[in-house]
C-alpha positions in Angstrom: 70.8 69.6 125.0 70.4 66.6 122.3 71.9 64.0 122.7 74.7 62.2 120.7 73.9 59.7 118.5 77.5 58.7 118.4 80.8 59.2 119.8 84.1 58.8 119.4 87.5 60.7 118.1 88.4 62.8 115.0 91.8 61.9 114.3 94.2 63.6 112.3 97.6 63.0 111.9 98.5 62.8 115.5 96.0 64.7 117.1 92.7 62.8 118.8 89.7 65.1 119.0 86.7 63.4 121.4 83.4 64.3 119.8 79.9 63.4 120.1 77.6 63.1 116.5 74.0 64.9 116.5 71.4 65.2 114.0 71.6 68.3 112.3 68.5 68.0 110.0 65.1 66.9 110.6 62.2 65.8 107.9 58.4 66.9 107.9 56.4 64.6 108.5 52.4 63.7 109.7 51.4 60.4 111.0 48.9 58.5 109.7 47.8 54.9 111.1 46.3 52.4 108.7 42.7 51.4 110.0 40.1 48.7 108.1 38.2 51.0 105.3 35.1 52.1 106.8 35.9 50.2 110.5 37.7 52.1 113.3 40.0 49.1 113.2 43.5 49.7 113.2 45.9 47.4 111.3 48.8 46.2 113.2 52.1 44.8 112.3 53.5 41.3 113.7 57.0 39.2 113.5 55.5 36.1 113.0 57.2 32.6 112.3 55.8 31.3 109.0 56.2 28.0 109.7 54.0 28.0 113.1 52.3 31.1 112.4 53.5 32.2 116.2 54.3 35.6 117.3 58.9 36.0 117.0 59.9 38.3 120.2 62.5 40.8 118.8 65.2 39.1 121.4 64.9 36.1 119.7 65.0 37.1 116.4 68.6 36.8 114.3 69.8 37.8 110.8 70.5 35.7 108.1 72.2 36.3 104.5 70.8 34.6 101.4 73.3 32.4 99.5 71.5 30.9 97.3 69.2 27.5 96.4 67.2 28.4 99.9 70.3 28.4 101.9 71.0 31.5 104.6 73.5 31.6 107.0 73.0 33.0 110.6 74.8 35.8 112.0 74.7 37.4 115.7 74.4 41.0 116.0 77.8 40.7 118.3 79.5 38.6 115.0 78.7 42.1 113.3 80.3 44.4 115.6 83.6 42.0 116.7 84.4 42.4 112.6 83.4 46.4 112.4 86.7 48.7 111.6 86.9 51.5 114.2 86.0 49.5 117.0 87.6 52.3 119.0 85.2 55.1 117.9 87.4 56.3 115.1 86.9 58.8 113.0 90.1 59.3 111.1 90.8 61.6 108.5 92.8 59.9 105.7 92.8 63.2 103.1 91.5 66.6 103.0 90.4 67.7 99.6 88.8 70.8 98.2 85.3 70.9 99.0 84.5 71.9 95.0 86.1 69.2 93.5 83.1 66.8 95.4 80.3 66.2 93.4 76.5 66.6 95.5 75.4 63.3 94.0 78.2 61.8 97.1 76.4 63.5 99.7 74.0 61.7 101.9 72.6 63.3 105.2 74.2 66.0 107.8 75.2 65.8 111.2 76.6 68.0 113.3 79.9 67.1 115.6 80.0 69.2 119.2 83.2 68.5 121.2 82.4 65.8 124.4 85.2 67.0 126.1 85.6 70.5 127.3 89.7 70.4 127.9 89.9 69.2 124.1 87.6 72.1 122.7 90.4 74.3 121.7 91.6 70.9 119.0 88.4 70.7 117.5 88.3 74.6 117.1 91.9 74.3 115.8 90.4 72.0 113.0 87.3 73.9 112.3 88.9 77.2 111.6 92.0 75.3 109.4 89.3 73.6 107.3 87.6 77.0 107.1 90.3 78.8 106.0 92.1 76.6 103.4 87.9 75.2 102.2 89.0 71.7 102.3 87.0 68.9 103.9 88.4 65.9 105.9 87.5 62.9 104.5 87.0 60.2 106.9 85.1 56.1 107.3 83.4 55.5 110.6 81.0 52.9 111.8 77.6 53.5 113.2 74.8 51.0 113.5 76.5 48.3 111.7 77.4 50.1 109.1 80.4 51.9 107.7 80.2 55.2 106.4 82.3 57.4 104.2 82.2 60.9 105.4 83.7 64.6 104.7 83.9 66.6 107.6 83.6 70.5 106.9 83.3 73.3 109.0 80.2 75.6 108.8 80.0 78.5 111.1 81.6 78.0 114.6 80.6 74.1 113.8 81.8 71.2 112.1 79.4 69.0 109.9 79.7 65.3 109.0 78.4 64.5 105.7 77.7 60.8 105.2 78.5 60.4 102.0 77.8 57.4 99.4 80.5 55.1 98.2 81.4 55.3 94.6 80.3 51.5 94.0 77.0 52.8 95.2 76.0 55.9 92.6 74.5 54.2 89.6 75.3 54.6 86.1 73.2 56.9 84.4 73.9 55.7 81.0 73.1 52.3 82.5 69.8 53.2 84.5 68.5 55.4 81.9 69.3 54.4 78.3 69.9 57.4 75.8 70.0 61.0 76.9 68.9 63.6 74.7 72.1 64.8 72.9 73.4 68.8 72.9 71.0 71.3 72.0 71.9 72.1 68.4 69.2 74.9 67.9 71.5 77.8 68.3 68.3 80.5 68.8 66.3 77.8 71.5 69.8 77.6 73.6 69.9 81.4 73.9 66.2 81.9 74.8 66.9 79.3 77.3 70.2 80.3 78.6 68.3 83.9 78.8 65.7 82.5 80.8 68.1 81.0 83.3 70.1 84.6 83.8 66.6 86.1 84.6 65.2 83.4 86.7 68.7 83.6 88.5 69.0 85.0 92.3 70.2 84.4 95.5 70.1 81.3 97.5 68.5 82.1 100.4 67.0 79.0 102.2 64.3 80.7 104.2 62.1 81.3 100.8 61.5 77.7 100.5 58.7 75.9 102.4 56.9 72.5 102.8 53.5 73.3 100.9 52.6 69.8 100.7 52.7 69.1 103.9 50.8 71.9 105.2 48.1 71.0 102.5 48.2 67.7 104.3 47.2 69.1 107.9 44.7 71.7 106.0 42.5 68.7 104.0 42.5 66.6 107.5 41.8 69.9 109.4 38.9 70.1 106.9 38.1 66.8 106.2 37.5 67.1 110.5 35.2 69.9 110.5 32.9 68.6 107.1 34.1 71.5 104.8 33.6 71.2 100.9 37.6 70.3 99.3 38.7 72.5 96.8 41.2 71.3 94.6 42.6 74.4 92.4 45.8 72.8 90.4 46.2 70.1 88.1 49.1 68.4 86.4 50.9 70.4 84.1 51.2 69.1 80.0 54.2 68.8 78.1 55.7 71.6 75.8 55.9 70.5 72.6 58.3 71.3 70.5 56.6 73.7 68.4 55.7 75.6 71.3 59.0 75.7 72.4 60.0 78.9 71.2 57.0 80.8 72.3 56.9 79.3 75.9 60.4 80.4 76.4 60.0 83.6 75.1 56.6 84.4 77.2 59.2 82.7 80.1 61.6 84.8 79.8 59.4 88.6 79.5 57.8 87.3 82.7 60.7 86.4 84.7 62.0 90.2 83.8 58.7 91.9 84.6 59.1 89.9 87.9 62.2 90.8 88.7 61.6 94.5 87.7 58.7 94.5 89.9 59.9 92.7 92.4 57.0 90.8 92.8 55.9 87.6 92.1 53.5 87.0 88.7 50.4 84.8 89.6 50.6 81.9 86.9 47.6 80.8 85.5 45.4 78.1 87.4 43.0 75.5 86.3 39.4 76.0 86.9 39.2 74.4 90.5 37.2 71.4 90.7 34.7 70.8 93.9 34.6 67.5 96.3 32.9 67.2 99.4 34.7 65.4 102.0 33.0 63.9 105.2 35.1 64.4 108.3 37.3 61.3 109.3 36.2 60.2 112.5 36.6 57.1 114.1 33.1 55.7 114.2 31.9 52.5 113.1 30.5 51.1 110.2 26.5 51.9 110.8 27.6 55.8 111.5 29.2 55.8 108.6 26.6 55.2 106.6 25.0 57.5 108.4 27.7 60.5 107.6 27.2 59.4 103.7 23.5 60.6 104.4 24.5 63.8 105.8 26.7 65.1 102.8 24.6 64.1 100.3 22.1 66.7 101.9 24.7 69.2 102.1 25.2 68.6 98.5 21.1 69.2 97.7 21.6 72.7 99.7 24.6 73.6 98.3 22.9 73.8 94.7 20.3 75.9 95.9 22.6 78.4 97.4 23.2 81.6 95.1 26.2 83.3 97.6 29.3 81.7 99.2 28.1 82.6 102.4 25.0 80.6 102.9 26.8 78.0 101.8 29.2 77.9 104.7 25.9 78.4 107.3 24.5 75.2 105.3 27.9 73.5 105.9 27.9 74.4 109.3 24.2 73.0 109.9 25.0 69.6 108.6 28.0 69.4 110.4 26.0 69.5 113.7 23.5 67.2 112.4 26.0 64.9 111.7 27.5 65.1 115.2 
């Protein structure tokens, strides 16, 4: 079982629920280290003082908050915590509100809350299945790693999720950050078109349809970029509509959003002509072998040309690979 990443109490009105906060979402991601461009050096990270140039110890380090004129003043981590509200792990629930009325813009990440305490379980059911029923979220501050959070608790399932949310005072001004907006479409026949190509584009949300293709592109180019195979790149940025095309593109839009829905399959879009790079693998060598590697893929370049079938090509690719190793 995971373990909590915070605990404490739900509290509302008089009832105390003991509850434990897990991660309920995890992120993609593929590690990369930074190394010296053609070295095998890695590149490291120090706290260093920059007055004496020495090496800081985390222990020793402290915070301090810029005032002004090249003035900070010092605070201890325990300073921080004496001054947190909710010392006593509290989450309390101040209002519940409908869970429409909250705009997605608030929401920040989601955790999930598991009772701690088995004799209290039936309380925390209690509250999952009244928020369920009535589709209100508790809204609730709490502190976690020196920081407060506003959060709406909601229940999803036979579980209830926190949602850290932002504070008003923290979602900026559009009008501010952006300048001027384009105004209300005023072309009655481009709104249809567009409205129409909306309705046919339209579907169920169903998570599962949705996947990471970037990253998985990641882990193929270093998979290939290992083995000395030729890239292919196959898309390229897309150009503006103008605004005499408008009318066409949405109308092309729309037809193939019907025939794909009728057909219930998906319509290839057009691609760019793919452009060719060869890649040397990435191998931790030094500097002379490099040079060496550069040798090797320009003469898997030279045989490439000659080939006239895209299988020779690979048997080339394969024969330079082992000459570089």
């Amino acid at each position: 079982m995971a373990r909590a990443i915070w605990s404490g109490f739900i509290s509302f009105g008089l009832v105390s629920v003991p509850v434990g906060l897990y991660s309920a979402t995890q992120e993609h991601e593929l590690d990369f280290h930074q190394f010296q461009r053609g070295t095998s050096d890695r590149i490291r990270y120090k706290r260093v003082n920059e007055r004496t140039g020495r090496e800081v110890d985390y222990e020793k380090i402290v915070k301090g908050h810029d005032v002004g004129g090249g003035e900070y003043v010092i605070v201890e981590q325990e300073e921080l915590a004496d001054i947190a509200p909710g010392r006593s792990r509290s989450l309390e629930i101040s209002r519940f509100v409908d869970l429409d009325e909250i705009d997605p813009i608030h929401f920040q990440k989601s955790y999930y809350l598991a009772p701690s305490d088995g004799d209290n379980a039936s309380s925390y059911g209690l509250l999952r299945d009244a928020l369920a029923k009535t589709n209100r979220a508790g809204i609730a501050s709490f502190v976690m790693r020196s920081k407060e959070y506003l959060a709406a608790i909601r229940a999803d399932g036979n579980v209830l999720v926190l949602e850290t949310m932002f504070f008003a005072d923290e979602i900026r001004d559009p009008s501010k950050e952006l300048g001027t907006l384009p105004a209300k479409a005023r072309t009655t026949k481009q709104l249809s078109m567009a409205v129409d190509l909306v309705e046919a584009m339209s579907g169920t949300w169903r998570p599962g349809d949705y996947k990471d293709s970037y990253t998985e592109r990641v882990k193929k180019l270093v998979a290939d970029k290992r083995k000395g195979k030729e890239i292919v790149l196959t898309e390229e940025a897309p150009e503006a509509t103008t605004s005499t095309d408008l009318v066409t593109a949405l109308r092309a839009s729309v037809e193939a959003a019907r025939a794909r829905r009728a057909g219930g399959q998906k319509t290839p879009a057009k691609k760019a002509p793919a452009k060719k790079t060869t890649a040397a693998a990435a191998k931790k060598v030094p500097a002379k072998k490099t040079a060496a590697a550069k040798k090797t893929t320009a003469a898997k370049k030279t045989t490439a040309k000659k080939a006239t079938t895209k299988a020779p090509a690979k048997k080339t690719a394969k024969k330079a690979s082992k000459k570089a190793a």
